[in-house]
C-alpha positions as CSV (number, residue, x, y, z in Angstrom):
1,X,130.1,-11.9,-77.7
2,X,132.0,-9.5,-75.8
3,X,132.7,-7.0,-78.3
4,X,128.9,-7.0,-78.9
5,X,128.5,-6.2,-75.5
6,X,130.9,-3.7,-74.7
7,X,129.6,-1.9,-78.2
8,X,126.1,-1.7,-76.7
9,X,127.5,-0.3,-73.8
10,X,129.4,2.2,-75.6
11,X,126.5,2.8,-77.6
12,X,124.6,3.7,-74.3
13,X,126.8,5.7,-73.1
14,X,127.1,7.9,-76.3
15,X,123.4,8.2,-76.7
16,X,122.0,8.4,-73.1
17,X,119.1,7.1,-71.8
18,X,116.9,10.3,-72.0
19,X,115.7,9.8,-75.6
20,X,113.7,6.4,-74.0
21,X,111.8,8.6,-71.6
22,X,108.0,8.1,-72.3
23,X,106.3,11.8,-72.7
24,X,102.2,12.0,-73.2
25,X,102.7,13.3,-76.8
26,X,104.1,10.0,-77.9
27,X,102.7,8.5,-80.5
28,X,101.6,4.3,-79.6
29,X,104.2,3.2,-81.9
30,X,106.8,5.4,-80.4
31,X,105.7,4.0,-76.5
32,X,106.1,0.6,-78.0
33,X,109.3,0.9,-79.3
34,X,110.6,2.9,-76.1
35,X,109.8,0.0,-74.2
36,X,111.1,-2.5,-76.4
37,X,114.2,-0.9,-75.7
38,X,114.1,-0.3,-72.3
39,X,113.7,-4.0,-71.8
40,X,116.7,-4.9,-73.5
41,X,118.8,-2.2,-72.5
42,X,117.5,-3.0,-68.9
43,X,119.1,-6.2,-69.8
44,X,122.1,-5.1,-70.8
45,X,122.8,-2.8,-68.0
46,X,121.1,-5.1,-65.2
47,X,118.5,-2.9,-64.5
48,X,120.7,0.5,-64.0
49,X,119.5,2.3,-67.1
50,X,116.2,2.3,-65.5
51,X,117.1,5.0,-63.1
52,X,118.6,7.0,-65.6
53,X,115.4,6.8,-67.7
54,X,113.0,7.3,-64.8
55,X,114.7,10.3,-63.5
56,X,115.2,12.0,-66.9
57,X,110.8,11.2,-67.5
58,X,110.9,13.0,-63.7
59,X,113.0,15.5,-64.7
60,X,111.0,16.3,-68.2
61,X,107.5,16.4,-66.4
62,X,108.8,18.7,-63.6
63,X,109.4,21.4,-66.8
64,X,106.2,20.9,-68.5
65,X,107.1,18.1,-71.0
66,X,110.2,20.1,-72.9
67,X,110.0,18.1,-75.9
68,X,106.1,17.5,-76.8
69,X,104.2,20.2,-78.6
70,X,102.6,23.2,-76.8
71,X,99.0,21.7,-76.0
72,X,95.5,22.9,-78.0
73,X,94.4,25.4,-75.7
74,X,90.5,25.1,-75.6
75,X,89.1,28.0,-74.3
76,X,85.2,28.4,-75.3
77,X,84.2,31.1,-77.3
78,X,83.1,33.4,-74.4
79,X,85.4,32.8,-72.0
80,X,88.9,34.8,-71.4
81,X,91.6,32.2,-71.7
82,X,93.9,33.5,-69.4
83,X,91.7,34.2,-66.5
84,X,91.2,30.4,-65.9
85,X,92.9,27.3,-65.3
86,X,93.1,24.4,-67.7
87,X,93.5,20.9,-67.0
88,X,95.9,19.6,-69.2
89,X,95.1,15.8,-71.2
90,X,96.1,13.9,-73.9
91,X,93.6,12.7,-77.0
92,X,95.3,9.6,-78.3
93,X,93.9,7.7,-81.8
94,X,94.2,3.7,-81.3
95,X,92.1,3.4,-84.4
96,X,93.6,2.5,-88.2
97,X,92.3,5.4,-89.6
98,X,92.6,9.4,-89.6
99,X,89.8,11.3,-87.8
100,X,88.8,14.6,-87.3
101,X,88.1,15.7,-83.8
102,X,85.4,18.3,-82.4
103,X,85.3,19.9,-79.2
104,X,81.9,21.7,-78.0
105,X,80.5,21.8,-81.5
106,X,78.0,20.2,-83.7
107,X,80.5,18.7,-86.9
108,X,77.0,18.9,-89.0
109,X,76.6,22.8,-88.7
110,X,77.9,24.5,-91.8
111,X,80.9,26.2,-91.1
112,X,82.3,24.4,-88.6
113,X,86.2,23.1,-88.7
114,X,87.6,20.1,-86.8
115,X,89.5,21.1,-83.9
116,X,92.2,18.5,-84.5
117,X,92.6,15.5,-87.0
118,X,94.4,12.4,-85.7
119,X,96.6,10.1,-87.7
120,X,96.3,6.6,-86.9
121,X,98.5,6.1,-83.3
122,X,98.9,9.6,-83.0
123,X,98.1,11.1,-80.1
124,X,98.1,14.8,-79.4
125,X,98.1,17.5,-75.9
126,X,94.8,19.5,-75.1
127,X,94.0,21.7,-72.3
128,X,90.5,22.2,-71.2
129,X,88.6,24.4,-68.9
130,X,86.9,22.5,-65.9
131,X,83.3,21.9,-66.8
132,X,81.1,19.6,-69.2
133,X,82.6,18.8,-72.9
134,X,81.3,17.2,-75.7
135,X,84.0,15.0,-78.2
136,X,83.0,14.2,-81.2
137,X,85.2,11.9,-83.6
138,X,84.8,11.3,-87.3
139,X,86.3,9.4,-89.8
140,X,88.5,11.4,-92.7
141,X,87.4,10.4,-95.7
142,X,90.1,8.5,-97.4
143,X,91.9,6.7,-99.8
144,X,89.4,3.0,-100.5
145,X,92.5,0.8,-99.5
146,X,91.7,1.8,-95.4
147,X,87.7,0.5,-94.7
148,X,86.7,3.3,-92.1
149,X,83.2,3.7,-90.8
150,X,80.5,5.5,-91.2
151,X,79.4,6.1,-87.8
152,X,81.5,8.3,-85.4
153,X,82.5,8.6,-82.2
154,X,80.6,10.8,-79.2
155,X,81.6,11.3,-75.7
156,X,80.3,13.9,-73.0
157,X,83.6,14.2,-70.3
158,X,83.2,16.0,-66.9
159,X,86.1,18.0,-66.6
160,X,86.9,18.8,-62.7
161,X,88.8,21.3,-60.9
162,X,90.6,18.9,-59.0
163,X,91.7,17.1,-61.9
164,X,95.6,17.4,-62.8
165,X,95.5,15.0,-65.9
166,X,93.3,13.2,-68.2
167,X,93.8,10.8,-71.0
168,X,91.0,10.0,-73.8
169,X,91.4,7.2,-76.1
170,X,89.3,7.1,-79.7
171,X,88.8,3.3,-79.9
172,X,87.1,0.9,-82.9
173,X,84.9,-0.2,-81.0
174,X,83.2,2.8,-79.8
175,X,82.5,4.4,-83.3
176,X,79.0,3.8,-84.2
């Protein structure tokens, strides 16, 4: 029993604690298993690794989230993009199947491209401009084995100036 412990430690020790910070790019599986870990390392180190691990997620959102992708930059079509502040988000996908995502934009108008298509879990960065958006969510057509809808998912979000972060979550449910 003690060398098990003493190789966790080590094993601490060599990795760090940093890769266990939580960012806003990561996916649910990924926050699951980071706190999975932080629970049993928590153990392990009676509760010091905590600090570590809080001060390292401190540290990462002080820089702009170092390791996550550079958010979608949503700018409107008219609009200059650097002239105005966004409000930076996150656009997570809690459902079991891939969807295509559209910002401002009717998905039934010829021509028109998703902004962004979700995996299952994932969960991606997006800036937008203060102000009145419309989301609209629709299931990728797929392989048969995953049963996907045939309704889709439509949101109106108020955007505000004030606002430093917002999080929007494409559910089961709210697919009709």
């Amino acid at each position: 029993m003690k060398r098990v412990v003493a190789l966790a430690t080590l094993s601490v020790f060599r990795s760090g604690c940093a890769s266990l910070a939580l960012r806003p790019c990561d996916s649910l599986a990924d926050r699951n298993g980071k706190y999975a870990a932080r629970f049993f390392l928590g153990l392990l180190t009676l509760g010091i690794s905590e600090a570590g691990i809080q001060q390292e997620q401190f540290l990462e959102a002080r820089e702009g989230w170092r390791f996550c992708p550079p958010p979608v930059a949503w700018h409107g079509p008219l609009l200059p993009a650097a002239t105005v502040s966004r409000t930076p988000g996150v656009l997570v996908n809690t459902t079991s199947w891939t969807v295509n995502v559209y910002l401002d934009t009717d998905p039934a108008a010829v021509g028109v491209f998703p902004l962004l298509t979700l995996r299952p879990g994932e969960g991606r960065q997006l800036a937008l401009l203060a102000g009145s958006h419309r989301i609209v969510a629709q299931p990728v057509a797929e392989v048969a084995s995953v049963a996907s809808p045939a309704g889709r998912y439509e949101r109106k979000s108020q955007i505000e100036l004030r606002d430093r972060y917002f999080r929007l979550q494409l559910s089961k449910g709210e697919f009709k």
